[in-house]
N, C-alpha and C positions, 0 to 999 in steps of 0.2 A: 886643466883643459883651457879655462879662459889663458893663460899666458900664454895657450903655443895659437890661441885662434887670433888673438892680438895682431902679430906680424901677419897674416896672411891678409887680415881686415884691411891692414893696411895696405901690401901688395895689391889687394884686391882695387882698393880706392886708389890709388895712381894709376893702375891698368885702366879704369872707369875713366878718372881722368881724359888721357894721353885718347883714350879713343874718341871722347867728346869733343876734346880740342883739335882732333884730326880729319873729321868729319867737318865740324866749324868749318875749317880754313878748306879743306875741300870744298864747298856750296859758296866761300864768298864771291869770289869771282863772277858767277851768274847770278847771283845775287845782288849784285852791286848794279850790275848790266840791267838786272830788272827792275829798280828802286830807280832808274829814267824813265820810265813809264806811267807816273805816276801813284796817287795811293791806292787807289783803289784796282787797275788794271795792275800795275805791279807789283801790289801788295797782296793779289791771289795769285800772281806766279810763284812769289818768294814763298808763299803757303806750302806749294808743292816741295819747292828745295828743304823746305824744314819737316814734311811729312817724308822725305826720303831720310832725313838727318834721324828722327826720332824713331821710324822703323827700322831703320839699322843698328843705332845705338844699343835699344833695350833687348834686342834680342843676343848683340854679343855681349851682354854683361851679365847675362845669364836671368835675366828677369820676362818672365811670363805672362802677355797680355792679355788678358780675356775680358772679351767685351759681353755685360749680358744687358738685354734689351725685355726690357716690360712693357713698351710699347711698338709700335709700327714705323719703323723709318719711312723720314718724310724729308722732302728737299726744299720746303719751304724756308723761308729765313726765320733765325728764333732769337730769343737770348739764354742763352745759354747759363742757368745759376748752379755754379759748383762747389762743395766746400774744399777749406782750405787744409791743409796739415802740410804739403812737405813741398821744397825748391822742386822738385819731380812733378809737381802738376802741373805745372804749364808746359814741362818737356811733353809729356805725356799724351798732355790736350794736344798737340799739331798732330802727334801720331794717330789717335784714333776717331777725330772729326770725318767725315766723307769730304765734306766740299770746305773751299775757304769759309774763315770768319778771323775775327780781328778780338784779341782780346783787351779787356780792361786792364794797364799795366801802371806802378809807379814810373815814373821820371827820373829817378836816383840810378837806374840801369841805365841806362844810356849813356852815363859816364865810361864805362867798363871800356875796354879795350877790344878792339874791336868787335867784339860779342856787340857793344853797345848800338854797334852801326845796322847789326840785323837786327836788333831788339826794335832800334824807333821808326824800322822800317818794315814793323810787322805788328805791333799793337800800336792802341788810342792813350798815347800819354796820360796821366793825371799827377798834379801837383795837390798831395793831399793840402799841403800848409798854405794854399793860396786860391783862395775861393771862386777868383775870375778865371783863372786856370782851371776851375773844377768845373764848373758852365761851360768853359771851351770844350773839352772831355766830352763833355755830356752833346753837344750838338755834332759833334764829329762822329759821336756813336748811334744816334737819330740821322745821321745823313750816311753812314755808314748800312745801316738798315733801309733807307729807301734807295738803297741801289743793289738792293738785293742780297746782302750779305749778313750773313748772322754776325753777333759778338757774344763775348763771353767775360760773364762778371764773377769774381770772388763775392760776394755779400757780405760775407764776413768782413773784411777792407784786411784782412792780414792774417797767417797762417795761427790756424789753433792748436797753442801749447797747453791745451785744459783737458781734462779728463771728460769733457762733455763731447756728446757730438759734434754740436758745433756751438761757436759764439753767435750773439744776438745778429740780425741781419742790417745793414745801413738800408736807406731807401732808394739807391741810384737807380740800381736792376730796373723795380718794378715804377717808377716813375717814369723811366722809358719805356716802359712796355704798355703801362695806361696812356702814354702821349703819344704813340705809334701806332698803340693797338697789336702791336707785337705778342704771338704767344712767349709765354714761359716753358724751357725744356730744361726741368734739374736733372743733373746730374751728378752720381757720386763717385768717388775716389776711394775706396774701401781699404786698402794695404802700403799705400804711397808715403803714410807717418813710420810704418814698421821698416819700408824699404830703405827710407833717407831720414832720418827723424830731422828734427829741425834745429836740436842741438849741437848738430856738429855733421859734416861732409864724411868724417874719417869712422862713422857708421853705418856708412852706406852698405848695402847687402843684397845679392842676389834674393828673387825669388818672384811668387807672381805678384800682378798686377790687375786687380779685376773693377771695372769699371761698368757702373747701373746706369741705365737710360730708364729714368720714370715718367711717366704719360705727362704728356707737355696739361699744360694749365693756362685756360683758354683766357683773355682780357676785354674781350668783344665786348664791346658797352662800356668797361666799366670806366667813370671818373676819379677824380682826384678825391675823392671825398671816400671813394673805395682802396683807396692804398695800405691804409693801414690792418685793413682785414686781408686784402692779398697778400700785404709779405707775411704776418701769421700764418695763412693756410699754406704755402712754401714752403716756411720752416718745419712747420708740424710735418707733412709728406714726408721732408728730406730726412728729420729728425728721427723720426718713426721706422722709416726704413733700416738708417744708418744701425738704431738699435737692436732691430729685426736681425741684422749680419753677425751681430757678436755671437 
């Protein structure tokens, strides 16, 4: 059985392909026309062209979105903490957001071919290996938030290949959200490691998609001296849940 489901896996990941890169080149043009308007006025237009991209996408490759909500949508601006498992969660993320937000990306995409020209004109760069780079990030993503737009952080800083829910959290997320005053809104990824694992593209696989919204986590008040218990109470939540789903 696994030999005859081989070749299809495969046919299947070139179809997945060919329609990702087709879509692509469809939205660059307006795309590109939007990226003159600036980052932030242009950078929620280009939002839309990539939430038409990812709601098209997943539904012809036969993968099934469902969004489940534990708490009250809300239009406020947030930061958005999600964990990581598969290249599929940032497709993902444009799809199921309501309104713009801007997420936290490395800098090594922007090289890509033309992918690379919507990539840096729709997240906040970061240069993990260059610390004054990682300051710039960080204030682009605090002026990002005072103009009304949410962003969205990995915590993790890179996808988990561990048997664990997730890896330890870095401090970016909630260091802006105590210098803001920004709520926290985790959110999970549940089936995106089984759909794309991170071993390899050519085990990508139809099926669904189900994504938790858990009750934002308020920072009203809290200082620098409170960080290190907020990112704990985050992880614990997210952690708790994530194992809740098995």
């Amino acid at each position: 059985m696994k030999l005859l489901l081989k070749p299809l896996q495969f046919v299947y990941a070139i179809y997945a392909s060919i329609l990702f890169l087709g879509i692509m080149l469809l939205i660059l043009p307006p795309i590109f026309l939007a990226s003159l308007f600036g980052r932030i006025k242009g950078g929620n237009i280009i939002f839309y062209f990539l939430w038409f991209w990812s709601n098209s996408w997943f539904p012809l490759v036969g993968m099934r979105v469902k969004r489940i909500y534990k708490c009250e949508r809300d239009n406020e601006p947030c930061i958005y903490v999600v964990n990581h498992r598969s290249y599929l969660d940032a497709a993902l993320a444009v799809g199921v957001m309501r309104l713009p937000f801007r997420p936290l990306g490395k800098i090594e995409l922007k090289k890509v071919p033309l992918f690379g020209f919507i990539y840096k004109n729709s997240v906040v760069l970061v240069d993990r290996a260059n610390a004054k780079a990682r300051s710039r990030s960080v204030r682009e993503m605090m002026n990002t938030l005072k103009e009304g737009v949410s962003i969205l952080i990995f915590p993790e800083g890179t996808t988990n290949d561990t048997d664990r829910p997730l890896q330890p959290f870095h401090n970016g997320a909630f260091r802006i959200a105590i210098e803001t005053q920004t709520p926290i809104q985790p959110v999970l990824y549940l089936d995106n490691g089984a759909r794309l694992p991170h071993t390899g593209f050519f085990k990508i696989n139809p099926g669904r998609c189900r994504i938790v919204y858990l009750p934002p986590v308020p920072v009203k008040g809290l200082g620098m001296d409170d960080l290190p218990a907020l990112k704990q109470q985050v992880f614990d939540i997210m952690e708790k849940e994530l194992i809740s789903w098995k």
